[in-house]
Every structure is written in C-alpha cells, then in structure tokens.
C-alpha positions as CSV (number, residue, x, y, z in Angstrom):
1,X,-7.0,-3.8,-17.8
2,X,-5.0,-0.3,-18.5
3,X,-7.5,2.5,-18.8
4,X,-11.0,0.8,-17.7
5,X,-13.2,1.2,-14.2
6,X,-14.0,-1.4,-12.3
7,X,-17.8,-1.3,-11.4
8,X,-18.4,1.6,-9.0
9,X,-20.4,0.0,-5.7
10,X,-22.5,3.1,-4.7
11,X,-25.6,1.7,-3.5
12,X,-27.2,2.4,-0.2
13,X,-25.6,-0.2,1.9
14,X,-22.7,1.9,1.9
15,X,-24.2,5.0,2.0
16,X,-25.3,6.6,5.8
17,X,-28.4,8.6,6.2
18,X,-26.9,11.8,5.8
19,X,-24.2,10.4,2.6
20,X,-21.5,9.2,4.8
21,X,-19.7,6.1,3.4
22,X,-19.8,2.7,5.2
23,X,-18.1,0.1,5.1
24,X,-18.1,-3.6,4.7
25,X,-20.3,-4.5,7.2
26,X,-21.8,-1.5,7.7
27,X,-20.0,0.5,10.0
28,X,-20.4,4.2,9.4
29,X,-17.3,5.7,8.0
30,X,-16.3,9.4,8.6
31,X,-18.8,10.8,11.0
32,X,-17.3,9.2,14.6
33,X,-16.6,12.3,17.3
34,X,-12.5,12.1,18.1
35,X,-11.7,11.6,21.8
36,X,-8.4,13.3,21.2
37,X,-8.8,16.9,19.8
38,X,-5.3,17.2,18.3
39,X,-6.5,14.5,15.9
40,X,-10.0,15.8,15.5
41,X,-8.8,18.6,14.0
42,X,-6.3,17.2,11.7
43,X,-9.4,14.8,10.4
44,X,-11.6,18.2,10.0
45,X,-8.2,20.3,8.4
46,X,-8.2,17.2,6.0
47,X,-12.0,17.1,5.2
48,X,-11.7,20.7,4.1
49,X,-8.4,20.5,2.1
50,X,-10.2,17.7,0.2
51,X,-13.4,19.4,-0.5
52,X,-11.4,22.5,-1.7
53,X,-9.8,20.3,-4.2
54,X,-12.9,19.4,-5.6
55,X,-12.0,16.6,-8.0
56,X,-8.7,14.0,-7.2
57,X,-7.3,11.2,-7.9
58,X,-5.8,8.8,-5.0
59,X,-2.7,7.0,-6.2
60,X,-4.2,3.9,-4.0
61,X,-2.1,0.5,-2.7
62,X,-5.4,-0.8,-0.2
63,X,-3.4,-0.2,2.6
64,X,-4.2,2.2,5.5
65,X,-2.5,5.0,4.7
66,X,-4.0,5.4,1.1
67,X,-7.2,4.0,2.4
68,X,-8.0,6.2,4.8
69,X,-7.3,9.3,2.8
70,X,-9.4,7.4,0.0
71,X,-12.2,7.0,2.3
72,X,-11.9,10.5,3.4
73,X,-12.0,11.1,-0.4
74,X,-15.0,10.0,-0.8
75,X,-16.4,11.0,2.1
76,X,-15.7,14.9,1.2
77,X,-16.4,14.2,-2.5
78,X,-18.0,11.2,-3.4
79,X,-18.1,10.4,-7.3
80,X,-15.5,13.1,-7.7
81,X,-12.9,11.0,-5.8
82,X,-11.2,8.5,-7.9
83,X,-9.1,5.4,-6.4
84,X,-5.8,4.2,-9.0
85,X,-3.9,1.3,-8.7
86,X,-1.1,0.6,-10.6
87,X,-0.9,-3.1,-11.8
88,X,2.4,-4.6,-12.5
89,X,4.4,-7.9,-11.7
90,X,5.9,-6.0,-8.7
91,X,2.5,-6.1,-7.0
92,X,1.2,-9.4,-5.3
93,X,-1.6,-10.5,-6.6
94,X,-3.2,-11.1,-3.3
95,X,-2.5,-7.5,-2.3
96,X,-4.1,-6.5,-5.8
97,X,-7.3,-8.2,-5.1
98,X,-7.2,-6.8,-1.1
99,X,-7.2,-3.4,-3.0
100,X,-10.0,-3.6,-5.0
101,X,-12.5,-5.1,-2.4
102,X,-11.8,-2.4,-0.5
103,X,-12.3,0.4,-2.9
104,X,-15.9,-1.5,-3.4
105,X,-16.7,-2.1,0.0
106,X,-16.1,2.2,0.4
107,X,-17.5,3.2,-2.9
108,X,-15.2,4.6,-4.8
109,X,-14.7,4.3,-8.3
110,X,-11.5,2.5,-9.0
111,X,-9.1,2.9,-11.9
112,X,-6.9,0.0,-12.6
113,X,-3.8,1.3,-15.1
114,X,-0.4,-1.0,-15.8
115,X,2.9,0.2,-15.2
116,X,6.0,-1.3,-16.6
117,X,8.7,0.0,-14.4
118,X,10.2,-3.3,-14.8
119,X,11.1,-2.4,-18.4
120,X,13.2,0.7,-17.2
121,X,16.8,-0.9,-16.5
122,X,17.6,1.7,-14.3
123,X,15.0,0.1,-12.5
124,X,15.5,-3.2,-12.7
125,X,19.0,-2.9,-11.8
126,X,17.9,-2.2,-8.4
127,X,19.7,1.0,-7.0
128,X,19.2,2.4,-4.0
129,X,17.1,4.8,-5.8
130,X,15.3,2.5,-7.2
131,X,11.8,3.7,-5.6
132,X,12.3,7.1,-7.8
133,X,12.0,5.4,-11.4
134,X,9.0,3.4,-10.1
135,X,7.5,6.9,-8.6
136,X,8.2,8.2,-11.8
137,X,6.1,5.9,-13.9
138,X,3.5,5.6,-11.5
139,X,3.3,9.6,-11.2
140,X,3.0,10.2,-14.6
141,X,0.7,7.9,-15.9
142,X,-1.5,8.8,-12.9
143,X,-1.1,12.5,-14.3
144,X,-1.9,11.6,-17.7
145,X,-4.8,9.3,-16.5
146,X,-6.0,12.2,-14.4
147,X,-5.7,15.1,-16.9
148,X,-7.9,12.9,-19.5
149,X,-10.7,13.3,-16.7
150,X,-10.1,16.6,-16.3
151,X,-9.0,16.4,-12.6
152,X,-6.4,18.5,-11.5
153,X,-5.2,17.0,-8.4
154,X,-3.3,13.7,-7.9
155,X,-2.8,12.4,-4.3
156,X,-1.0,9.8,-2.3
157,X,-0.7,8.6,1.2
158,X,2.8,10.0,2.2
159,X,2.5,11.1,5.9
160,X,4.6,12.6,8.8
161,X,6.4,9.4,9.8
162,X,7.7,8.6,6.2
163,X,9.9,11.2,6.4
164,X,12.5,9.3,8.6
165,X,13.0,6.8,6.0
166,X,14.6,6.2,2.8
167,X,12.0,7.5,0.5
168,X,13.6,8.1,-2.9
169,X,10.3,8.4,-4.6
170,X,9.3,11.6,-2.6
171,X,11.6,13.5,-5.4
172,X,9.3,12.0,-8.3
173,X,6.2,13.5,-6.4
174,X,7.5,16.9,-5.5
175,X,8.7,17.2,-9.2
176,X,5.3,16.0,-10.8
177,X,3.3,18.0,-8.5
178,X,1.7,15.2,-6.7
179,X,0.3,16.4,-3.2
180,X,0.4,14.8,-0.1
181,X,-2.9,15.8,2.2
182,X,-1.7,13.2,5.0
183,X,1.6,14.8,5.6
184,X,0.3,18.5,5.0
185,X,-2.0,18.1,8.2
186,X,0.4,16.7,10.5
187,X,-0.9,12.9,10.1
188,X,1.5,10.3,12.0
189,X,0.9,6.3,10.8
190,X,-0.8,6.5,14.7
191,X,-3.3,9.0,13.7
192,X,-4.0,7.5,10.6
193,X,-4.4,3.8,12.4
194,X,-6.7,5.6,15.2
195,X,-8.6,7.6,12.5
196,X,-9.2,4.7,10.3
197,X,-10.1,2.7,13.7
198,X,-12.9,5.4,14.5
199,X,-14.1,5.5,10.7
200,X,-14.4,2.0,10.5
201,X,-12.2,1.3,7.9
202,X,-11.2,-2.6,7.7
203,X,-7.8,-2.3,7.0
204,X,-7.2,-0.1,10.2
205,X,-4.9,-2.3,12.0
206,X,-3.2,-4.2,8.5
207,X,0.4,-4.4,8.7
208,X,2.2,-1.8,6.4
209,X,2.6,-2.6,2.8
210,X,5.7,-2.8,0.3
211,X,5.8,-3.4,-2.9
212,X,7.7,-7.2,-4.2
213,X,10.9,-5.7,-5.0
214,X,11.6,-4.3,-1.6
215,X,12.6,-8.1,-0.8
216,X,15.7,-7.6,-2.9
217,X,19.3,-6.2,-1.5
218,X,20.1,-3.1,-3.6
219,X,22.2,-4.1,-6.6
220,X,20.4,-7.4,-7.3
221,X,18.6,-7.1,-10.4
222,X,14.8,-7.9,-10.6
223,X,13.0,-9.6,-13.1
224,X,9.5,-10.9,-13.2
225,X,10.5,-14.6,-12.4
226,X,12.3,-13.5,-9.0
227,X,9.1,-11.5,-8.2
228,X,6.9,-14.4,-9.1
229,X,9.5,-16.8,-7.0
230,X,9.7,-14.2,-3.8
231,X,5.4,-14.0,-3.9
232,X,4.8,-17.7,-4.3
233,X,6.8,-17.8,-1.1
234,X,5.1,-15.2,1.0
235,X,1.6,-16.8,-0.3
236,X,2.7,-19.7,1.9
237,X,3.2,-18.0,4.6
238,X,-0.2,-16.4,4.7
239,X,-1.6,-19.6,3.8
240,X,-0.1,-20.6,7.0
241,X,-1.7,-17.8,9.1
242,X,1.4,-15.6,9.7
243,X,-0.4,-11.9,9.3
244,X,2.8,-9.6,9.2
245,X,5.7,-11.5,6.8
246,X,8.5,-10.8,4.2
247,X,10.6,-13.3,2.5
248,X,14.1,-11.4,1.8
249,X,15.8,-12.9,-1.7
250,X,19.3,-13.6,-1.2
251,X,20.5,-15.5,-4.7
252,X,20.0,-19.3,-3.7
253,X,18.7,-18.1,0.2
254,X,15.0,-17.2,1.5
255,X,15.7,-14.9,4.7
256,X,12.4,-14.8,6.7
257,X,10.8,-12.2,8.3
258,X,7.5,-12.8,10.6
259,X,6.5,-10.0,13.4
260,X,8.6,-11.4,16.7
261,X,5.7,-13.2,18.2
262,X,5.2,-15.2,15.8
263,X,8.5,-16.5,14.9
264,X,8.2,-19.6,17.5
265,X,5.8,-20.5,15.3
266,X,8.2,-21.3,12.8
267,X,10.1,-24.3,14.6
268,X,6.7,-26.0,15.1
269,X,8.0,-29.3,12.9
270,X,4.5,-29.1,10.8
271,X,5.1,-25.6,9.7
272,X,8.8,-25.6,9.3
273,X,8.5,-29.0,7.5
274,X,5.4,-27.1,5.2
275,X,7.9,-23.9,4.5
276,X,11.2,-26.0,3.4
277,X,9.2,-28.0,0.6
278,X,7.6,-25.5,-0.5
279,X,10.2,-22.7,-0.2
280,X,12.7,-25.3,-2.1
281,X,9.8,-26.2,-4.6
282,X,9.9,-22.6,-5.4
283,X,13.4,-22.4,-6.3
284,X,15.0,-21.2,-2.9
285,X,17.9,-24.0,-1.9
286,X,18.8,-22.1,1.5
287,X,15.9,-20.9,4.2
288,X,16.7,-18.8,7.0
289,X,15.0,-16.8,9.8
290,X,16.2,-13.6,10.6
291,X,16.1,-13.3,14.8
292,X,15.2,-9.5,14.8
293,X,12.1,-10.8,13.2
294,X,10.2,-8.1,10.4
295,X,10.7,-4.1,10.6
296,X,9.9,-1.7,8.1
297,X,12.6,-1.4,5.3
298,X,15.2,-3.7,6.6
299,X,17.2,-3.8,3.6
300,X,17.4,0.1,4.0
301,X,19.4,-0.5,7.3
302,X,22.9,-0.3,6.1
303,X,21.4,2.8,4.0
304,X,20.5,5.1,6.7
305,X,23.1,4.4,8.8
C-alpha cells in the first residue's frame, strides 16, 4: 500500500539491555568486538556517520547489503531510521515478504511505496541502461517520501565491490543526492557478510539479490506477464531447495542458473522431470542449463568486456 507503515515491532525481544537491536531469535545485533581491526573500524566509522545524520531513510531490498546498513540504522538511531521498499511487478513476491520479516524481526519501521518503472518505455524497452530509469523512480519517490517526514538523508547499500560492475543506476544516486555510507567507509560485500555474521543478522550468508528484470538480455522488452512467467519459474526452484538460482528468459527458452554445486542436482530424473512440466506449464517451450552455473550479472558479460 503506497504511502502507509507497516506495524513497527519495537518491543523488548528485540531490544538488548543497553538498546541494542536483536534479532530473530535473539541474537544481539551491533555490539559483537571485531577480530579483525581494519573492519572494526569501518563498523565504528559507520556508526558515527549514521548518528551524525541523525534521521534517514534506507532505500531497503532485505538483502545483506541494505540490511546490514538498516540494522546499523537502527542500531545508531532507532525510531529515526526508516526502512523503504519499493513494490512493483519487478520484485518477487517472495523476496517482498523476505523483506519485510526482516525489517520486523530488527525493528525498524518499514515504509512500503509503489513504483511504476514499468510504465516508463524507456524502461521497459530494456537498454543497457535500463537500471538508471528504475534508479530514477525509486530515488525520487524515496526523496519525496523522505522530505514529507522531514528527513534529510536518503541511503542505500552501494559498497566498494559494486564498483566493478555495470551499475547504471549509480548516475540516478549521485544526481539525486542519495548517499552511500557502505561505500564511503571502505565496506567490501566480505566485510559486510563478516559484519552482518558478527551482528547476527539472518540474512548474513543469503545469496545476492536482483531484481526480475535482470533475467532479460538487453533489448528484450519487459512487461509484467514475462516477469510474472520468469518468477513462477524461479518459485519452483526454491520450492525445490536450490538456495542460489536465476531463470534467464530467452523468447521461447528458460536458461538456468543454480550455484555449480548444485547443478548435478538438476539431472536427478525427479527434479528435472518436476522443472520441464512446470517450466513448460509456465509458458517456457525450451529449458536449458547454463554449465558455468550462476554469477552475478551474467547478462552484463558481453557489456563489460
């Protein structure tokens, strides 16, 4: 629902003695000693930047990267942290839901707001830039949400490592003013895993998110029903246990990704027999596994080099 909070779950069984945030099931989050003193003082560097700010938003997908700087978030500021998710048919449900039991389960207030990048056709015809008109709409309705609250600072969870990839959207934050705490202390995705690991954050160790119309090669247009086709797709996959997948949409052709130790799994005759019914039933008349198995942005490949 655009505009309205989802019930804020502050109550002491995910508050520490002494304030700190916990977790799920109770783990203390925030307040662990680092081992490694090059990431101790990028956690206390980011602490500080945080409570300077006083009042932000966290543009916030439930995945680590955005998690762990939301739980820092609240850690620092409590109330005065808010988590925003943007809703639209290019988010899977399932990761939807992910995203708000895990804003609850760290106790911070969570903003649900629709988007409608879809209804931009520079977006929907799926450039190679296509990342910047969905940064765009995202940035500026966070902004807008934001500035109604009076808060002045809008974050996400860009860090250090994203800077070796194709990241079109960056432009839309650097020209919206949208700041970037993660990358501005030096995080890697390592640190942030390992910090998140120490804090007790659930998602420490979840495989790295993308939105639904990453599946698609640049140049084929999305709509909704693709989306909708592409997810029902990936559901069975994680219906079938698989815990890092993509389904790649190739017209009338599924091309599947699964993490390299699990692709035997996909000639056991039960599963493959499970994915070609249902991958067919969806629309697909073609299923393939790619060999490399999954990597980050694969569809980018041809792009960077």
């Amino acid at each position: 629902m655009k505009g309205s909070f989802t019930p804020p779950f502050l109550d002491s069984r995910f508050r520490g003695n002494d304030g700190g945030v916990r977790g799920a099931h109770g783990a203390e989050l925030g307040h662990h000693p680092f081992e490694d003193a090059e990431l101790a003082q990028k956690v206390t560097g980011l602490q500080a930047l945080l409570r300077e700010m006083g009042h932000v938003v966290v543009c916030f997908s439930g995945g680590v990267d955005s998690g762990y700087l939301l739980a820092e978030a609240v850690n620092a500021l409590g109330d005065n942290a808010l988590a925003l998710t943007a809703v639209s048919p290019s988010l899977a449900p399932e990761e939807g839901a992910d995203a708000r039991g895990l804003a609850e389960s760290i106790g911070a207030r969570h903003l649900l707001i629709d988007t409608y990048e879809l209804d931009d056709p520079r977006y929907a015809a799926n450039p190679v830039n296509r990342c910047y008109f969905c940064k765009t709409e995202l940035y500026s309705k966070s902004i807008d949400e934001a500035a109604a609250l009076g808060i002045a600072y809008v974050l996400d969870g860009f860090n250090l490592d994203d800077r070796g990839d194709h990241r079109p959207g960056r432009k839309a934050a650097r020209e919206r003013g949208v700041r970037s705490p993660l990358d501005e202390m030096g995080f890697t995705k390592a640190d942030i895993r390992e910090a998140a690991r120490q804090m007790g954050l659930p998602v420490w160790d979840k495989p790295a998110l993308a939105c639904l119309s990453s599946r698609f090669p640049y140049g084929t247009a999305i709509t909704p029903e693709k989306l909708t086709q592409v997810n029902r797709c990936e559901r069975v996959l994680r219906e079938l246990g698989f815990r890092v997948y993509r389904v790649r949409y190739h017209d009338e052709l599924a091309r599947i990704e699964v993490a390299p130790d699990e692709i035997e799994k996909l000639f056991r005759p039960d599963v493959r027999e499970e994915i070609l019914r249902r991958f067919k039933d969806a629309g697909f008349t073609y299923v393939s596994i790619d060999l490399q198995g999954y990597r980050t942005g694969s569809l980018n490949e041809n792009i960077t080099k």
